[in-house]
Backbone as CSV, one residue per row, in Angstrom:
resi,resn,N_x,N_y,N_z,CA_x,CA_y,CA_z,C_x,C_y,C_z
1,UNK,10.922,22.996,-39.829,12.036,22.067,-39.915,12.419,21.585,-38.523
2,UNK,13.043,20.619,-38.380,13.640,20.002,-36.814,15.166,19.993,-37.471
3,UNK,15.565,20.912,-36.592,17.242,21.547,-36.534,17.802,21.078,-34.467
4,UNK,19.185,20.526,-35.191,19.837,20.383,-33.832,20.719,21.670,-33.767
5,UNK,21.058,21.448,-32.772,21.849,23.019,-32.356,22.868,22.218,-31.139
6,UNK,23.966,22.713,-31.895,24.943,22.777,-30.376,25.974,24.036,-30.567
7,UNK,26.600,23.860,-29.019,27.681,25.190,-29.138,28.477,24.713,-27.782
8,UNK,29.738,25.283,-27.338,30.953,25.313,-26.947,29.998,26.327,-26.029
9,UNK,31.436,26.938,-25.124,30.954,28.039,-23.953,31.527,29.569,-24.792
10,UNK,32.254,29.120,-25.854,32.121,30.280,-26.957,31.748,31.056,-27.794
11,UNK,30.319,30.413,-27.471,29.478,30.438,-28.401,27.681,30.578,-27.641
12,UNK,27.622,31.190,-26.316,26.144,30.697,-25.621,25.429,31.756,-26.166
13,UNK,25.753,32.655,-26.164,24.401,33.624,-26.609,24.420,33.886,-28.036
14,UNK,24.938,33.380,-29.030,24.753,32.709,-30.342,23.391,32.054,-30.417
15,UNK,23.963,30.913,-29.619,22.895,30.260,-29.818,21.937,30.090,-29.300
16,UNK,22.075,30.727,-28.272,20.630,31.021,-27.654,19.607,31.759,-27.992
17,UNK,19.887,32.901,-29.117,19.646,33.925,-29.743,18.589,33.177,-31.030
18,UNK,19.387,31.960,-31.249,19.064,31.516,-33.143,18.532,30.482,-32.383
19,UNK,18.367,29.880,-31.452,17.466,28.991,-30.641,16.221,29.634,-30.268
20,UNK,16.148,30.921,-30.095,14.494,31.472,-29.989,14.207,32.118,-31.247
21,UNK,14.621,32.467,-31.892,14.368,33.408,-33.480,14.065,31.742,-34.404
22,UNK,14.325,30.346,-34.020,14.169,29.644,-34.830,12.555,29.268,-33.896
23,UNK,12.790,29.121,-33.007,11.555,28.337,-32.578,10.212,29.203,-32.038
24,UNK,11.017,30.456,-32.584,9.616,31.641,-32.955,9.048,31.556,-34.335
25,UNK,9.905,31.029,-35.489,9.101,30.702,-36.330,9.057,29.695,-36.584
26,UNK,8.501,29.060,-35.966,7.618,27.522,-35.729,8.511,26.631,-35.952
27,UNK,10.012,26.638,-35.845,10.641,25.046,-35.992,10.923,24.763,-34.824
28,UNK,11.387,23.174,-34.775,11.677,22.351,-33.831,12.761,22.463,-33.778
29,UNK,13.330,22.591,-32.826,15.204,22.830,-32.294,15.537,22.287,-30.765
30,UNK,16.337,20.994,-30.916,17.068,20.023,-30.082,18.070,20.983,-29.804
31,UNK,18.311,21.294,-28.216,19.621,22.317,-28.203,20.132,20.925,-27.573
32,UNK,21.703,21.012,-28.209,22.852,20.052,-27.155,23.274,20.575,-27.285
33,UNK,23.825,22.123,-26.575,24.247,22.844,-26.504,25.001,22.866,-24.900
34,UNK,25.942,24.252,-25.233,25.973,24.230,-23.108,25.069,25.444,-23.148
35,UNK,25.067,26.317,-21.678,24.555,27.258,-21.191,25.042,28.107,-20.594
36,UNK,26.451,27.698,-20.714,27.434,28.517,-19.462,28.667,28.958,-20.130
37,UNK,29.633,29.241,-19.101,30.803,29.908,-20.013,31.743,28.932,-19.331
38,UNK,31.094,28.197,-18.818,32.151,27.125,-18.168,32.841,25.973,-19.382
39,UNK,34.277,26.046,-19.195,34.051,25.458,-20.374,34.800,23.760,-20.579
40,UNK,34.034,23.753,-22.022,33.996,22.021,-22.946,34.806,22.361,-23.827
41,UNK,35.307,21.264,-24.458,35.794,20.809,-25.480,34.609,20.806,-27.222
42,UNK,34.898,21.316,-27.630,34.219,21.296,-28.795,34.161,20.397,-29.839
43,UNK,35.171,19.434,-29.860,34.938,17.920,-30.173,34.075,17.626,-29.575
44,UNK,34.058,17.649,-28.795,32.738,16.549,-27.939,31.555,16.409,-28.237
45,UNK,31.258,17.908,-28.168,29.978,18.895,-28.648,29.715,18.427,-30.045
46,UNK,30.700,18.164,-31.185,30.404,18.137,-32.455,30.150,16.508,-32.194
47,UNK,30.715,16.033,-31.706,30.598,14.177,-31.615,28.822,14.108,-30.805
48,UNK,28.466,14.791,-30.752,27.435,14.429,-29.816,26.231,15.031,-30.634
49,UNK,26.563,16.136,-31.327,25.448,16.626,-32.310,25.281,15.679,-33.522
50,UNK,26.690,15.327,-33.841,26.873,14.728,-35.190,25.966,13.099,-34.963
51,UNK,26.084,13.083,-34.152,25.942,10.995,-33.554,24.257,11.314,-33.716
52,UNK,23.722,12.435,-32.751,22.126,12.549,-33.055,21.702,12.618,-34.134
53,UNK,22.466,13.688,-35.355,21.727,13.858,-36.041,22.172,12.124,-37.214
54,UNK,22.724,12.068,-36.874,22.748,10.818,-37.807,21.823,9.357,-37.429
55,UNK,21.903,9.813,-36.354,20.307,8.701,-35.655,19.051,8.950,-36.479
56,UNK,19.173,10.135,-36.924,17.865,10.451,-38.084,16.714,11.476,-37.108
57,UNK,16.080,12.332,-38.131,15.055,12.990,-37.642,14.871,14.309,-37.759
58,UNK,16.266,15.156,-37.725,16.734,16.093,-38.677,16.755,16.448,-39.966
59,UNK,16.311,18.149,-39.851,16.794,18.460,-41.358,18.309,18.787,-41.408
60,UNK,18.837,19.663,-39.983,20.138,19.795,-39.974,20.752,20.526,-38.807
61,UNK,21.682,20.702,-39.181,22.470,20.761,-37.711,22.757,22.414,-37.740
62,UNK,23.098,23.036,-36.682,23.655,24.171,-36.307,25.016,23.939,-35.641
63,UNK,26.330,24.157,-35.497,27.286,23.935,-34.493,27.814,25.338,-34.475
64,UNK,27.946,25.812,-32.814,28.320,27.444,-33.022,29.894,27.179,-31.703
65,UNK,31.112,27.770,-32.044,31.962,27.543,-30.674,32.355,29.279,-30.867
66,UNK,33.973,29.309,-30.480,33.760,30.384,-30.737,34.353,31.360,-32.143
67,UNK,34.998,30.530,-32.579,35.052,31.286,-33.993,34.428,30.191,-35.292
68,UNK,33.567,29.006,-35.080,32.925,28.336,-35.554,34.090,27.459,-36.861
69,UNK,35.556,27.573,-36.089,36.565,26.850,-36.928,36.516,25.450,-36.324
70,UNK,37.015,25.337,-35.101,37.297,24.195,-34.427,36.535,23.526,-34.685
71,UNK,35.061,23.629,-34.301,33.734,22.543,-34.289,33.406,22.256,-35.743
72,UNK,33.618,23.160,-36.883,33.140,22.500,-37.971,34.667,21.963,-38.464
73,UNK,35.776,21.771,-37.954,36.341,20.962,-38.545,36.529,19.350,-37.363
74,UNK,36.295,19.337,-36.597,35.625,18.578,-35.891,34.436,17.553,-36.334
75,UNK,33.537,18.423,-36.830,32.447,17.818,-37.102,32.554,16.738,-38.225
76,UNK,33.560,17.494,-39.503,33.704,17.104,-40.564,34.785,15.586,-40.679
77,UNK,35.192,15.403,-39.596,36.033,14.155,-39.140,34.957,12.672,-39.102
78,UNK,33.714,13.308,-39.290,32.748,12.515,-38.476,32.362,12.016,-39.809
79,UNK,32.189,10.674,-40.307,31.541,10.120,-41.569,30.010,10.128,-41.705
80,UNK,29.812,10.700,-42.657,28.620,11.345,-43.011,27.861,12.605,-42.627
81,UNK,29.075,13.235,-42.663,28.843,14.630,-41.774,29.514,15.284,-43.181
82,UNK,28.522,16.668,-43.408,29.334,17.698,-44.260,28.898,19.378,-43.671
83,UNK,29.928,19.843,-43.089,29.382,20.616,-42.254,30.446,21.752,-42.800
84,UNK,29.963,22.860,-43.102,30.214,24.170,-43.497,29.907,25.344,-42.460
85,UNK,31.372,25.862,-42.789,31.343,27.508,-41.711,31.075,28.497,-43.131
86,UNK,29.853,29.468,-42.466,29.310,30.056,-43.543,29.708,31.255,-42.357
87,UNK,29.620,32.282,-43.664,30.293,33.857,-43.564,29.181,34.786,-44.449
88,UNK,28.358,34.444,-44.769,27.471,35.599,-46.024,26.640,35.234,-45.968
89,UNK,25.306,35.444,-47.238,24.000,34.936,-47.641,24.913,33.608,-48.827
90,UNK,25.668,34.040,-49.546,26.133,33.372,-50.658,26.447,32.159,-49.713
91,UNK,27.147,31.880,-48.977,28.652,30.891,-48.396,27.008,30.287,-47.804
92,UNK,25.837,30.464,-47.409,25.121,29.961,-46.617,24.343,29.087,-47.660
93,UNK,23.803,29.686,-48.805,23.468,29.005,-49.842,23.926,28.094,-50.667
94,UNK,25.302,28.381,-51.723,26.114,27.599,-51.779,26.508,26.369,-51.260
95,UNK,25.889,26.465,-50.378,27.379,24.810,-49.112,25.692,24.283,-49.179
96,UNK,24.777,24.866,-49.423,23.572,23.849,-49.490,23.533,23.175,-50.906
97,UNK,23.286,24.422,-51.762,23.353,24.097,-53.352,23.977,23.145,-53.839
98,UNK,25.424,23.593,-53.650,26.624,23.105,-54.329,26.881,21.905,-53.528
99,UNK,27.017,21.677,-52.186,27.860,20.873,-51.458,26.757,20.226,-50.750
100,UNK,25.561,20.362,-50.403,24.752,19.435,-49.783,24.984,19.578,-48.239
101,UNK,25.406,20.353,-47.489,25.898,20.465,-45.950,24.509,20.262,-45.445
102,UNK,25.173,19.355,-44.372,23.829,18.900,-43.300,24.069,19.503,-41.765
103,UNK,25.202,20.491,-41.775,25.655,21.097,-40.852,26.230,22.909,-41.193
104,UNK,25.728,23.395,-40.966,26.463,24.868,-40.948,27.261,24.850,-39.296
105,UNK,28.231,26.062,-39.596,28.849,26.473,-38.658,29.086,27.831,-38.255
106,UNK,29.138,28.281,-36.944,29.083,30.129,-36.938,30.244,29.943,-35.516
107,UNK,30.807,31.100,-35.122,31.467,31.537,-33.929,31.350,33.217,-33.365
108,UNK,30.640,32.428,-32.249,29.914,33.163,-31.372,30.828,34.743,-30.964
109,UNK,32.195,34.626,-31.279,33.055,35.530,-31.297,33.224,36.840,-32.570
110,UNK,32.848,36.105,-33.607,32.587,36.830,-34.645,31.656,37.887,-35.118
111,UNK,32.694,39.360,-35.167,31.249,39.988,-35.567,31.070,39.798,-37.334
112,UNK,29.628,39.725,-37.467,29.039,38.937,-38.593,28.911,40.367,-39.216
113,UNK,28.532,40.626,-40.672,28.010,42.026,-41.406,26.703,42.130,-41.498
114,UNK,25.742,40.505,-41.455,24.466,40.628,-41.638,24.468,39.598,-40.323
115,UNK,23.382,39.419,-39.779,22.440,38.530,-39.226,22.743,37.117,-39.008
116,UNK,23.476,36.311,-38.172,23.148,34.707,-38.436,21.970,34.363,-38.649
117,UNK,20.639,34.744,-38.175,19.547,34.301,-38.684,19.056,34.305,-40.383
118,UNK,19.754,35.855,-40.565,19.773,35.523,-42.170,20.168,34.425,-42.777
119,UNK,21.549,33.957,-42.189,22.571,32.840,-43.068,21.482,31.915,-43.224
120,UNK,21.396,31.298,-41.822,20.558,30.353,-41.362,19.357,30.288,-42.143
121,UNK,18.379,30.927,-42.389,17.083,30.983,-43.210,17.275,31.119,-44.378
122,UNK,18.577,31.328,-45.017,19.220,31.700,-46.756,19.117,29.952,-46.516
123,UNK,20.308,29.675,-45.778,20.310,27.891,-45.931,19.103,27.031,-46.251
124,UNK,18.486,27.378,-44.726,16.859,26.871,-44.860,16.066,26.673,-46.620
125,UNK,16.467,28.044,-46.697,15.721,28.121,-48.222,16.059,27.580,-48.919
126,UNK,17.746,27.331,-49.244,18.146,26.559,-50.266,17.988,25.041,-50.711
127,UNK,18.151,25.066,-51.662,17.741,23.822,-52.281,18.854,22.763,-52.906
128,UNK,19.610,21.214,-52.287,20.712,21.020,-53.222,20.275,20.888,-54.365
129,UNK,21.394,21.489,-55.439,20.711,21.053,-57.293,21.558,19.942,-57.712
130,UNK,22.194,18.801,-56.850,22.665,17.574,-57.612,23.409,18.191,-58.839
131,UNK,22.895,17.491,-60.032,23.645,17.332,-61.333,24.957,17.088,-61.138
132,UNK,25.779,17.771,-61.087,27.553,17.861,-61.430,28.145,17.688,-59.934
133,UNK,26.946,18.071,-58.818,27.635,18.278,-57.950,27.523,16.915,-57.041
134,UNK,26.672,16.220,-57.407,26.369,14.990,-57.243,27.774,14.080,-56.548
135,UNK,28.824,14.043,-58.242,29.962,13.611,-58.172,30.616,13.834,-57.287
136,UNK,30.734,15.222,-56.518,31.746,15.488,-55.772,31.083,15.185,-54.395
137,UNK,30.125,15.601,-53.878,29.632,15.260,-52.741,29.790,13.871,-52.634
138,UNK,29.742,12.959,-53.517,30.084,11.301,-53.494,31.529,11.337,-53.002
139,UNK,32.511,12.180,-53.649,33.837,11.484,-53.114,33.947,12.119,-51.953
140,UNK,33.468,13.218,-51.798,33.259,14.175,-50.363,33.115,12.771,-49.444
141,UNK,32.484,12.151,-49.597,31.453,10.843,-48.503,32.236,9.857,-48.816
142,UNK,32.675,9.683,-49.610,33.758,8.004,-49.787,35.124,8.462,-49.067
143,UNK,35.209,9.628,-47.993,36.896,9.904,-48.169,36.529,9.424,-46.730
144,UNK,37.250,8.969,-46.329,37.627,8.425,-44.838,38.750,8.993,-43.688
């Protein structure tokens, strides 16, 4: 898959972590990320991931800050952006299934119970199933 990745200074060894565990198993990963602990604004970060991936070329986005609240509600300001903070295997699947997210979200502050790479590769796997959910992801995208 070709996954973008960004993160805040709250978030660097998050993603630096799921930036080599992804591109050890053979995907493509755009970091617009920072590297430091110096720090950004996490709007910015989400305005700058969100703008690429909507240029096209992506399967989807990663945004990590540090409790992965700010940036995915950030992100979600952005039209045509549906970006989910996942917490489990379920919450990682689901927001694919059910909701179609072209963005997950994590914070680099958080201790997790399993693995972000798990979430991340639960997502990967999932599949959206439309039908019913179709409807809602439509008004999800018509809301301004």
């Amino acid at each position: 898959m070709n996954i973008i990745i960004a993160n805040d200074h709250g978030a660097v060894d998050l993603k630096t972590g799921l930036v080599k565990a992804l591109r050890a198993k053979g995907h493509t990963v755009e970091n617009l990320g920072v590297d430091s602990a110096d720090s950004v604004d996490y709007p910015d970060i989400a305005r700058l991931a969100a703008d690429r991936f909507l240029a096209g070329g992506f399967d989807f986005g990663i945004l990590c800050c540090g409790t992965g609240i700010g940036i995915s509600m950030a992100a979600n300001k952005i039209h045509g952006i549906r970006c989910a903070q996942v917490f489990d295997l379920f919450t990682a699947e689901m927001s694919k299934a059910h909701n179609d997210a072209n963005f997950i979200a994590f914070g680099g502050r958080i201790v997790y119970a399993i693995p972000v790479i798990d979430m991340v590769e639960k997502f990967m796997s999932a599949a959206y199933e439309a039908g019913r959910h179709a409807r809602r992801v439509g008004k999800i995208d018509a809301m301004r």
